[in-house]
Backbone as a ProteinNet text record, in pm:
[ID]
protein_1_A
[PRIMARY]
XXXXXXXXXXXXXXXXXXXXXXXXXXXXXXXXXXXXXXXXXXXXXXXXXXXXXXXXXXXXXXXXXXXXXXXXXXXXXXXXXXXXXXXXXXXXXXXXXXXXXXXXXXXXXXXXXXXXXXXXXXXXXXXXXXXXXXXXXXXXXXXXXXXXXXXXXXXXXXXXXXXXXXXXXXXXXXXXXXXXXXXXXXXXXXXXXXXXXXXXXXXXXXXXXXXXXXXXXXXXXXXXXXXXXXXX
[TERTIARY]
1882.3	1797.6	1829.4	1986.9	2049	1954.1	1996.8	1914.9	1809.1	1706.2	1559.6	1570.6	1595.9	1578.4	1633.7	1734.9	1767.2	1657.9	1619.2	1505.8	1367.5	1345.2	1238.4	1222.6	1394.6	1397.1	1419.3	1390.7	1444.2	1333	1356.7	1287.3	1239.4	1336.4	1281.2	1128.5	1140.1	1022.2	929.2	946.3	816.5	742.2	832.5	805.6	736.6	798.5	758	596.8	550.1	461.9	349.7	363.1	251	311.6	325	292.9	322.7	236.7	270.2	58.7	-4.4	-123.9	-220.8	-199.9	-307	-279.4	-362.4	-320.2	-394	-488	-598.6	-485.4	-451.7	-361.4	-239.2	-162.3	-83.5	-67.6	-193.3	-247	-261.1	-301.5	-344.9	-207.5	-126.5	21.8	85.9	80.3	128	56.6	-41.7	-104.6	-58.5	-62.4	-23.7	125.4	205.1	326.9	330.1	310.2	305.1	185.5	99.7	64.6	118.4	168.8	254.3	393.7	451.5	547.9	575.9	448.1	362.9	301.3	254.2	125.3	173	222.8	311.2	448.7	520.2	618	697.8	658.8	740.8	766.8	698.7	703	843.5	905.8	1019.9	1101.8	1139	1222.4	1157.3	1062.1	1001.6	1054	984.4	1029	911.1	1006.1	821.3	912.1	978.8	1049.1	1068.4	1163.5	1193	1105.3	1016.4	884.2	731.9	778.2	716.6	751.9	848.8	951.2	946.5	967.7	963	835.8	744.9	556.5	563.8	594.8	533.4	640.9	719.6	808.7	763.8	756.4	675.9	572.6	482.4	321.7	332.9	465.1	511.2	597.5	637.2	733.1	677	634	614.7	466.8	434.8	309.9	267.5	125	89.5	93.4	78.1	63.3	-42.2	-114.5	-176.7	-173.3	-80.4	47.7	-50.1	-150.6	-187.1	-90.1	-63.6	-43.4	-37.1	57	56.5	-83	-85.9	-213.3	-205.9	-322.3	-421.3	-329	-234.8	-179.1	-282.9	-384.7	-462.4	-505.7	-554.4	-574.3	-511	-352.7	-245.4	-214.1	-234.3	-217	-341.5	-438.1	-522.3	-521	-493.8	-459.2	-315.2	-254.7	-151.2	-117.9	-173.8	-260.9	-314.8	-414.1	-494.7	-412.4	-306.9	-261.8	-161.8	-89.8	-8.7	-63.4	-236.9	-289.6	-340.3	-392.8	-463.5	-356.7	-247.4	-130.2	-93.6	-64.7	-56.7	-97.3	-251.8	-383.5	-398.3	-355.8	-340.4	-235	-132.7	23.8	-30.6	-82.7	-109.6	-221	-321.9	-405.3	-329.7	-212.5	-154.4	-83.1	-9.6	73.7	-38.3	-159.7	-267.7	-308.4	-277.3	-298.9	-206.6	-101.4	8.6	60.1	55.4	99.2	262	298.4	415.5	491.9	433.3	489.1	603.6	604.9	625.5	800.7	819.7	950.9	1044.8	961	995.8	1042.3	993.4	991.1	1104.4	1123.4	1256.9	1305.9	1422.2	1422.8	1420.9	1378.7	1369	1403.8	1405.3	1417.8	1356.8	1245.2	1150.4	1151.1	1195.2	1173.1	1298.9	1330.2	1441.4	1398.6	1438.8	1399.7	1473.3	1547.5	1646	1576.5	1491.5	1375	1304.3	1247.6	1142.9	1139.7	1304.5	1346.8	1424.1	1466.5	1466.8	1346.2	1227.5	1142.5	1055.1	1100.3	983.9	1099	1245.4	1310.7	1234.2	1274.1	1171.4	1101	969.6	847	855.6	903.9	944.3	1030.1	1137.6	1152.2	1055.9	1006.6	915.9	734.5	719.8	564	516.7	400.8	285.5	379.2	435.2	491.7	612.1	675	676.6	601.6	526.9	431.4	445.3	476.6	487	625.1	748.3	885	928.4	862.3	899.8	865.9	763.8	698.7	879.7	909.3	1031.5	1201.8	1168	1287.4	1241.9	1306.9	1333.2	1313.5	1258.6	1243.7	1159.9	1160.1	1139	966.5	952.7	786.2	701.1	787.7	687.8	695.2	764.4	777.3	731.8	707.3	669.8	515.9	442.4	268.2	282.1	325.5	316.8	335.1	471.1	505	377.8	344.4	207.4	102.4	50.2	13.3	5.5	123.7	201.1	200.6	221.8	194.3	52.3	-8.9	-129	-184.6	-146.6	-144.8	-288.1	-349.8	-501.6	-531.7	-626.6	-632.7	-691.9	-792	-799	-679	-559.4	-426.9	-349.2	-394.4	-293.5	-346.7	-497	-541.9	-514	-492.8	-451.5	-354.1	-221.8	-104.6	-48.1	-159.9	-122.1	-146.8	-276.1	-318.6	-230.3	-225.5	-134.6	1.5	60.4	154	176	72.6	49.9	25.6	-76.2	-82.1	98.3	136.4	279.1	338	400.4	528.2	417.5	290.6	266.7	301.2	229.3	256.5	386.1	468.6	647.6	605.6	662.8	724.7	725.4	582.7	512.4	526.2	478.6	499	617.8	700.9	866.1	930.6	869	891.8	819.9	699.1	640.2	659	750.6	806.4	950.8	993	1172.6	1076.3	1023.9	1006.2	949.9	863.5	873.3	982.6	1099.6	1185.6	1339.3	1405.4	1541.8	1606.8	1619.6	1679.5	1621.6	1547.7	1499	1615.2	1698.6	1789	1894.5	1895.5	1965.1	1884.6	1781.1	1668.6	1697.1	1769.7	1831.6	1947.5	2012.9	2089.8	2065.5	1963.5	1879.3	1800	1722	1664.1	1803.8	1911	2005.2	2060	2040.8	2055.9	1972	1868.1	1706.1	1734.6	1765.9	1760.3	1895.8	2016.7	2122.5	2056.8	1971	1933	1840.5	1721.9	1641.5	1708.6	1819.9	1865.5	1973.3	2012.7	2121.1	2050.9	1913.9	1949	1903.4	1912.6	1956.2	2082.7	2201.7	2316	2369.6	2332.6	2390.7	2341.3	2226	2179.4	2264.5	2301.8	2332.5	2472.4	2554	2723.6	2679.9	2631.7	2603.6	2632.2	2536.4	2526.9	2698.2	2748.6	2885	3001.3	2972.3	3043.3	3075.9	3247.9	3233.7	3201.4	3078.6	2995.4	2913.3	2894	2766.8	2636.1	2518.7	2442.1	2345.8	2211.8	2111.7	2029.7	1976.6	1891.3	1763.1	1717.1	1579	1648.8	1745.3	1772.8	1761	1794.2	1800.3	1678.9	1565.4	1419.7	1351.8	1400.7	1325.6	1340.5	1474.1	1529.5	1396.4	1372.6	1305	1164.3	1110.9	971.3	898.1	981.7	946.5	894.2	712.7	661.9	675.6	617.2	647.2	551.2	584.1	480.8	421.7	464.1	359.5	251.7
-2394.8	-2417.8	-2318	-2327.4	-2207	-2055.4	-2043.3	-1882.2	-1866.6	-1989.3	-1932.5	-1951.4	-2000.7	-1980.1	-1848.7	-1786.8	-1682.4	-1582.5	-1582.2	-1524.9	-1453.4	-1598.2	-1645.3	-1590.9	-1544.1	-1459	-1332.3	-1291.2	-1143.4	-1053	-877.8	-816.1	-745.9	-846.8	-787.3	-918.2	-1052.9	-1122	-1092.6	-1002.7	-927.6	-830.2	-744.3	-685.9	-760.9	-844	-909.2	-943.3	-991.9	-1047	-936.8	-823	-727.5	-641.6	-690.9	-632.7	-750.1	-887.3	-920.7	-912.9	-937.2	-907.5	-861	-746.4	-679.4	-759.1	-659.1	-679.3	-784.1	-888.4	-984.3	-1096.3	-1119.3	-1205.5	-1226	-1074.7	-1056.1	-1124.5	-1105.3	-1125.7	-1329.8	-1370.2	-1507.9	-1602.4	-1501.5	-1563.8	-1540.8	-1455.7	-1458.1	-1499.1	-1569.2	-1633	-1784.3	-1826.2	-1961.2	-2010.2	-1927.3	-1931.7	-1931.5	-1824.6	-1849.4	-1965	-1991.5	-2135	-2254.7	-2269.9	-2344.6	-2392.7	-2253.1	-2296.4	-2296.7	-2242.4	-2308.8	-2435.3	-2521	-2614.7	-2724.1	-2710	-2843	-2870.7	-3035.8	-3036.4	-3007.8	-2971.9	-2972.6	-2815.2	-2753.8	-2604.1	-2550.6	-2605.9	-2531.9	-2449.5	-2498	-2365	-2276.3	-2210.6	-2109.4	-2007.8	-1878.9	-1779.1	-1728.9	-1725.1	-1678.3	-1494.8	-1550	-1413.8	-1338.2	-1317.4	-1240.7	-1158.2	-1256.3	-1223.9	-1140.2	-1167.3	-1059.2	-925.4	-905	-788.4	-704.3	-796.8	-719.5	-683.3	-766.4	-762.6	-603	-586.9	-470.5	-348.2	-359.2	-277.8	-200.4	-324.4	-265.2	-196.6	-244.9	-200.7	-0.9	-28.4	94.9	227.4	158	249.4	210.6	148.7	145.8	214.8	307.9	369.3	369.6	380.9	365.7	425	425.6	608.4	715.1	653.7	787.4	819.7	717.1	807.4	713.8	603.4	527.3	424.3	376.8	328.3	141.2	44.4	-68.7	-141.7	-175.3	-245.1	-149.1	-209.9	-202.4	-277.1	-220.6	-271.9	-344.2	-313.9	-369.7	-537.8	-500.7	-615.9	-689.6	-686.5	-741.4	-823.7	-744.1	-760.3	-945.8	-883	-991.7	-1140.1	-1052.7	-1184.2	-1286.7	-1235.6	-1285.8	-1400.1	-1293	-1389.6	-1517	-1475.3	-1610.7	-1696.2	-1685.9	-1825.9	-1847.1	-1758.2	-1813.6	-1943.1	-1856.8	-1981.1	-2100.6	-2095.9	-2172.1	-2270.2	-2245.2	-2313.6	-2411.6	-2341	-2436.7	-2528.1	-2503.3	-2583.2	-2730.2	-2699.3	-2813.4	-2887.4	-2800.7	-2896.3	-2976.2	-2943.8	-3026.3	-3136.6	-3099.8	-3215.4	-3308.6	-3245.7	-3380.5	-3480.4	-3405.3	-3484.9	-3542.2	-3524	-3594.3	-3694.3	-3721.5	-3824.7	-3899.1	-3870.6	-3964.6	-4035.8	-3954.8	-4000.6	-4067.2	-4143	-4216.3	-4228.9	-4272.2	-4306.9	-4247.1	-4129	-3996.3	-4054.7	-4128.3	-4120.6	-4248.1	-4291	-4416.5	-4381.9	-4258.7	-4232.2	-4216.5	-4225.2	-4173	-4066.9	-4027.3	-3887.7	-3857.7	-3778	-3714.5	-3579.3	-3549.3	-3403.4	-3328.6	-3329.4	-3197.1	-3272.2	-3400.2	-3423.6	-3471	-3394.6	-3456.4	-3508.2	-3625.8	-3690.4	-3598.4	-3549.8	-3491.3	-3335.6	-3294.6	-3162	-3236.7	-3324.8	-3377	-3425.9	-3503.7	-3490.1	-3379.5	-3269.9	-3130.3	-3064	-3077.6	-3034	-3137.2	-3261.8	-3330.6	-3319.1	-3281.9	-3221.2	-3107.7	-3008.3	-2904.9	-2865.9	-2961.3	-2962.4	-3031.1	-3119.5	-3179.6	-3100.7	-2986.1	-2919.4	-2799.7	-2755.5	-2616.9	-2638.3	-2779.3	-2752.8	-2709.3	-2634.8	-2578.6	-2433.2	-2377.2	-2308.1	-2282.5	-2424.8	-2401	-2368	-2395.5	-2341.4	-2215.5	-2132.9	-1958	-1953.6	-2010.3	-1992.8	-2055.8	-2155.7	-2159.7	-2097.9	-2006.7	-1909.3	-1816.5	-1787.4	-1734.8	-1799.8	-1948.7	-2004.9	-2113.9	-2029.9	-2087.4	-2258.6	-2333.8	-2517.3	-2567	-2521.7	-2553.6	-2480.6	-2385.3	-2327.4	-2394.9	-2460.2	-2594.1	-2681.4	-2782.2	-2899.6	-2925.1	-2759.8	-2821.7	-2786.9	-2743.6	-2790.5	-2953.6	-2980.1	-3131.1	-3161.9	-3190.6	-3279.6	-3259.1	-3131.8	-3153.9	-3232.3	-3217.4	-3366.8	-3519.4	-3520	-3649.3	-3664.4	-3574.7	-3583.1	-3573.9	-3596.3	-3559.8	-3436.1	-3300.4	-3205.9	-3200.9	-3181.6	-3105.8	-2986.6	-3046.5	-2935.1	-2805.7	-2762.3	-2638	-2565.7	-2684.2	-2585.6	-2555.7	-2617.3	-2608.5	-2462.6	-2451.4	-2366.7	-2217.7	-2245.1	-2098.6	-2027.1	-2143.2	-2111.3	-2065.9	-2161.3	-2126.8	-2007.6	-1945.9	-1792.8	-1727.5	-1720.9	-1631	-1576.8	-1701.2	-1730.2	-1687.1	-1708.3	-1629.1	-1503.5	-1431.7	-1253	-1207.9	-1259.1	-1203.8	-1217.1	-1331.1	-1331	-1270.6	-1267.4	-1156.7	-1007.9	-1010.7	-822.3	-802.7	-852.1	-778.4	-779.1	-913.6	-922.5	-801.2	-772.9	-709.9	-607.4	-569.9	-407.7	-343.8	-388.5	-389.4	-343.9	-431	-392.3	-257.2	-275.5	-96.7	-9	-26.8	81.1	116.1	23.8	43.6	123.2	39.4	112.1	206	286.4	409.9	489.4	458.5	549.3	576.4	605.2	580.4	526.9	425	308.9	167.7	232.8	130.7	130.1	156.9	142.6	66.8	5.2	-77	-190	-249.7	-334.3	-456.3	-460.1	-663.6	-683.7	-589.2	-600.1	-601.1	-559.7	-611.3	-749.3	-753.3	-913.6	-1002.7	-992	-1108.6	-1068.4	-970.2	-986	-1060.7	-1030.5	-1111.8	-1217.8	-1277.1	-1413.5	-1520.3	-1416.8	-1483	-1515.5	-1439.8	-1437.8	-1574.3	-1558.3	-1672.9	-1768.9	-1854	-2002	-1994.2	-1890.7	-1932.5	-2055.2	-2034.5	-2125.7	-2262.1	-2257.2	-2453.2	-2456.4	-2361.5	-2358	-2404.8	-2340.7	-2385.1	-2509	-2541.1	-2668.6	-2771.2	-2771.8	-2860.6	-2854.4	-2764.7	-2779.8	-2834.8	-2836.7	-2923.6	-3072	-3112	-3242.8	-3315.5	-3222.9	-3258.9	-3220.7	-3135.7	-3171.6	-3252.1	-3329.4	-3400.7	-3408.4	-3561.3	-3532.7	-3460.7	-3376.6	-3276.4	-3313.3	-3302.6	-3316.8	-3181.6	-3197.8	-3088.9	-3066.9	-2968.5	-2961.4	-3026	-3141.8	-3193.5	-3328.7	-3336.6	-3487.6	-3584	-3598.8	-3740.8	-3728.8	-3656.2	-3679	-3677.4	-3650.5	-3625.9	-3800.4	-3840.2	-3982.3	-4098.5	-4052.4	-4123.8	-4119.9	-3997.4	-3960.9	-3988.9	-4078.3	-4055.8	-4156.9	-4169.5	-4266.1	-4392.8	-4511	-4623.8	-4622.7	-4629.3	-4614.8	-4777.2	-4852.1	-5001.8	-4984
-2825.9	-2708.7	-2597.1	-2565.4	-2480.5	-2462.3	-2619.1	-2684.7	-2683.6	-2683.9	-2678	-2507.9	-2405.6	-2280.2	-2208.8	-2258.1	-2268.6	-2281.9	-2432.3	-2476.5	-2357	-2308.4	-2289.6	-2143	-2094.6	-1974.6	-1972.1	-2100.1	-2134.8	-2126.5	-2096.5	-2175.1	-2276.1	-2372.2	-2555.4	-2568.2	-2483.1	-2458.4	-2473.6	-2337	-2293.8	-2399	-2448.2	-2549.9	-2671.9	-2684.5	-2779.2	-2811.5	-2672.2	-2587.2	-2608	-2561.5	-2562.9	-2724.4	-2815.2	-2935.7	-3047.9	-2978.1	-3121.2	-3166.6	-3023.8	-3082.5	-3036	-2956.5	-2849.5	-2743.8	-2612	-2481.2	-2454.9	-2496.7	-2477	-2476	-2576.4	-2658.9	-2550.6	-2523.7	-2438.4	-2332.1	-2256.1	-2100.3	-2097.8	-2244.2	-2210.4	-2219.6	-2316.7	-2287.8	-2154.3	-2086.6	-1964.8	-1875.6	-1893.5	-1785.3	-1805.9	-1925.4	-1978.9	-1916	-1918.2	-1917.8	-1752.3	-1659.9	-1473.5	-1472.6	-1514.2	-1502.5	-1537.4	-1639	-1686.4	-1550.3	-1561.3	-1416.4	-1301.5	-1276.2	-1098.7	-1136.8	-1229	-1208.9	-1299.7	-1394	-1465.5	-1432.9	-1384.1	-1417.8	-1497.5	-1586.5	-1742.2	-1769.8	-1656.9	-1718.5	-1608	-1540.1	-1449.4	-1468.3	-1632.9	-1755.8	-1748.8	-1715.4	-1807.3	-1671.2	-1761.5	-1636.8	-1535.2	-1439.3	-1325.3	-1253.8	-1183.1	-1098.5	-1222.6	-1312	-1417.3	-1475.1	-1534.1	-1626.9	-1507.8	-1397.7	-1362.6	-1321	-1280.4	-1323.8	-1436.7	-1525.6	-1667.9	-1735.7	-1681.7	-1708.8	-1647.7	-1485.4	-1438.8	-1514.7	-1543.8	-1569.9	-1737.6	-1831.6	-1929.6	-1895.6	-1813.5	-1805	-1762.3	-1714.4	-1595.6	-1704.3	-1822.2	-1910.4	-2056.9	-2103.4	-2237.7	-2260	-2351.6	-2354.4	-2552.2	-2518.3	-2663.3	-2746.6	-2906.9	-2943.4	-2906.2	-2811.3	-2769.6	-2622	-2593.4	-2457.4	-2356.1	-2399.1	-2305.8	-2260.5	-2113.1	-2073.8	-2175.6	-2183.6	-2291.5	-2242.2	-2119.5	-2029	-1856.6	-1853.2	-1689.8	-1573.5	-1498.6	-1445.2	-1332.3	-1271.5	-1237	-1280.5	-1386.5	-1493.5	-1490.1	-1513.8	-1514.9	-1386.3	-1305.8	-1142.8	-1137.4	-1152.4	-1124	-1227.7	-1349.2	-1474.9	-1399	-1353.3	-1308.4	-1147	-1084.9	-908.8	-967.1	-1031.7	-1081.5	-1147.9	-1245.7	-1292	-1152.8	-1100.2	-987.3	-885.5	-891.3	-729.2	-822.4	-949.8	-1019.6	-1045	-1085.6	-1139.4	-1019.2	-878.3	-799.6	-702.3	-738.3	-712.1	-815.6	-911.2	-1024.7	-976.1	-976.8	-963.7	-802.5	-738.6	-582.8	-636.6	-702.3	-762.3	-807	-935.6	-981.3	-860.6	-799.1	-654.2	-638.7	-613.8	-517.5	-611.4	-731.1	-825.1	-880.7	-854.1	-885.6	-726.8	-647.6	-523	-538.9	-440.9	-457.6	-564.2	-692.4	-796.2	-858.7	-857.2	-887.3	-864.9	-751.6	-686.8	-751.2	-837.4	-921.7	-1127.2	-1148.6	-1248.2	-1250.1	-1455	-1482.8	-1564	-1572.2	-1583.3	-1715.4	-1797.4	-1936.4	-1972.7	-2101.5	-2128.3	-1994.5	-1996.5	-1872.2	-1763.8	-1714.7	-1568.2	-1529.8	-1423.6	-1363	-1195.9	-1141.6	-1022.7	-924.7	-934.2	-805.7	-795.6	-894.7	-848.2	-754.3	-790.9	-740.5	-542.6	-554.9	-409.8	-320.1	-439.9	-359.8	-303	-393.1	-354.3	-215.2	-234.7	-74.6	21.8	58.7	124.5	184.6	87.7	130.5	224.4	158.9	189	346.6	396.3	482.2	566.3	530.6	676	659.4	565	655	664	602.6	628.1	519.6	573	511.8	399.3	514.1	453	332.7	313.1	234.9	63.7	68	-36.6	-55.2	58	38.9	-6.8	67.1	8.4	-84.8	-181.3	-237.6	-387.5	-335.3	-464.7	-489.9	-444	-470.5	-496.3	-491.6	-544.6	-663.3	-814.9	-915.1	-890.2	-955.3	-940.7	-816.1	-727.5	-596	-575.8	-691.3	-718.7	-814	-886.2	-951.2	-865.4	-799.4	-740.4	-644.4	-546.2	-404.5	-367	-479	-457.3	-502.6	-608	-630.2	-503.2	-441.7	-357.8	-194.8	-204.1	-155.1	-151.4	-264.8	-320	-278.4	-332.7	-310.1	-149.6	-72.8	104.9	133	26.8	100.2	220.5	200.4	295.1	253.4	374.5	412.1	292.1	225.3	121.1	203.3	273.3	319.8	341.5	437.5	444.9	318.7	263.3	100	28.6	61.6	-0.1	34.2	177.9	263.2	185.7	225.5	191.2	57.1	-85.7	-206	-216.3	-182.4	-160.4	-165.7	-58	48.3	-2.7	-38.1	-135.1	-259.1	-364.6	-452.5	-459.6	-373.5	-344.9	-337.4	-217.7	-186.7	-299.7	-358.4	-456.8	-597.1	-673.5	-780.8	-730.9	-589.2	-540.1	-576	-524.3	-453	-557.9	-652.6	-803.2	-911.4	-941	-1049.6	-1028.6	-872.9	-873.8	-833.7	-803.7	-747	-970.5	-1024.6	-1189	-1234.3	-1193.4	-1242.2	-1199.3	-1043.8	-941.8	-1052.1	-1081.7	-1169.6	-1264.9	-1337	-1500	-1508.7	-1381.5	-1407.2	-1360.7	-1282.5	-1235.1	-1339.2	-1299.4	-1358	-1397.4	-1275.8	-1298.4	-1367	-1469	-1549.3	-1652.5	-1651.2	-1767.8	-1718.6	-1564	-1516	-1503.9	-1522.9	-1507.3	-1537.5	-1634.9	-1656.2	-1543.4	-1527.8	-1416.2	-1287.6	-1242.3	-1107.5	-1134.6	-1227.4	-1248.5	-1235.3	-1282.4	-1311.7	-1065.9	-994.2	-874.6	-858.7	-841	-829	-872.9	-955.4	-1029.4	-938.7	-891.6	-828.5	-652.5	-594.4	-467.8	-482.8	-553.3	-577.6	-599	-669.9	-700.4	-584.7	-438.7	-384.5	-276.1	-249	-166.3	-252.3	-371.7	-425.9	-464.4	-513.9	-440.2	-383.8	-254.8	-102.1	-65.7	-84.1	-84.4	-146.2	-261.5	-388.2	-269.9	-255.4	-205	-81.5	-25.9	156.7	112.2	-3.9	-55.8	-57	-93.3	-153	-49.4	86.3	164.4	236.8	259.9	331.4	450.4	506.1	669.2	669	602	588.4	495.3	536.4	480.1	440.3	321.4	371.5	482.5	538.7	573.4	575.5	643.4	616.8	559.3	489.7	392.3	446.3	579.3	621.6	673.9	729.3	783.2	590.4	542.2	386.9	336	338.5	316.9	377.1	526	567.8	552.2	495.5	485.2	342.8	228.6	114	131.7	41.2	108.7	26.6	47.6	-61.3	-207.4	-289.8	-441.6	-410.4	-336	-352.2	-270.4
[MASK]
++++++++++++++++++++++++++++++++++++++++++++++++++++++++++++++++++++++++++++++++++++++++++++++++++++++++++++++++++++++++++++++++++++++++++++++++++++++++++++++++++++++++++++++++++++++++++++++++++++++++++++++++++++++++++++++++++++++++

């Protein structure tokens, strides 16, 4: 299980991905997959920061035999936006259909309850905005359109922000990867994703150790404590 999550953050993946059956094929797996873990609970394993890195980075260094480019970074660009905002337009529907309940469930293989109250923490100290920050922290980019949802936020504002949100974290992401993979330092490239990957989970980290200091709490926990609403 370890090894395929591994896998599944790698870029022999990716590779994998754009040659197991044309770029059509390619494109609907990587849309499946950033939809999957913007818009389902169950998808939080999967990779979002990484896999777009390594998306633009292939698109940016791997070429065909006739020296074409693997895909349309364009293409790519837009195949990708779209499952980002689509993904977390769903995941806020579901919040908006489960409502409360959500905070009663119990935990399984793919759901764990303590995402679920990291994420209405969250959501509860920054607002609207978080929807934009948390496009860039690992767990906290599935959980906190739900917990939107579940708050019932003004869908026009939901809609701004998922946007908005989505343009920024596909741009940096993708093209920050086709900027490496065409330069040099593409041969250091898992080793900047694994920086990238340590910056993104510090602040649930730092979060998680507050919990556990003594007298200290998180940020937001005790207004989060009080804001979770009743499932009756």
């Amino acid at each position: 299980m370890l090894d395929a999550l591994i896998w599944l953050h790698s870029r022999e993946f990716i590779d994998f991905v754009f040659n197991s059956g044309g770029v059509h094929i390619a494109l609907l797996i990587l849309f499946a997959i950033i939809f999957a873990e913007t818009g389902l609970l169950v998808g939080f394993f999967l990779p979002g920061d990484s896999m777009l890195i390594f998306v633009g980075a292939a698109v940016g260094s791997i070429r065909t035999s006739a020296g074409e480019p693997i895909a349309d970074i364009w293409l790519v660009y837009l195949v990708l936006m779209l499952a980002a905002i689509i993904g977390d337009q769903v995941g806020y529907y579901l919040g908006l259909k489960s409502g409360p309940a959500i905070f009663s469930r119990e935990d399984s293989r793919f759901f764990k309850k303590k995402y679920v109250q990291e994420a209405h923490e969250f959501y509860v100290k920054h607002g609207g905005r978080a929807i934009i920050l948390a496009r860039f922290v690992p767990i906290l980019r599935t959980f906190v359109p739900f917990m939107a949802g579940v708050a019932d936020m003004p869908y026009k504002s939901f809609v701004f922000y998922n946007i908005v949100g989505g343009i920024i974290w596909v741009t940096s992401l993708l093209w920050l990867g086709y900027a490496l993979g065409k330069s040099p330092v593409a041969i250091y490239l898992d080793k900047i994703i694994l920086v990238v990957i340590v910056l993104s989970v510090l602040p649930l980290i730092i979060g998680f150790a507050r919990r556990f200091l003594p007298g200290k709490a998180a940020p937001g926990a005790v207004e989060a404590e009080k804001a979770v609403p009743s499932a009756d």
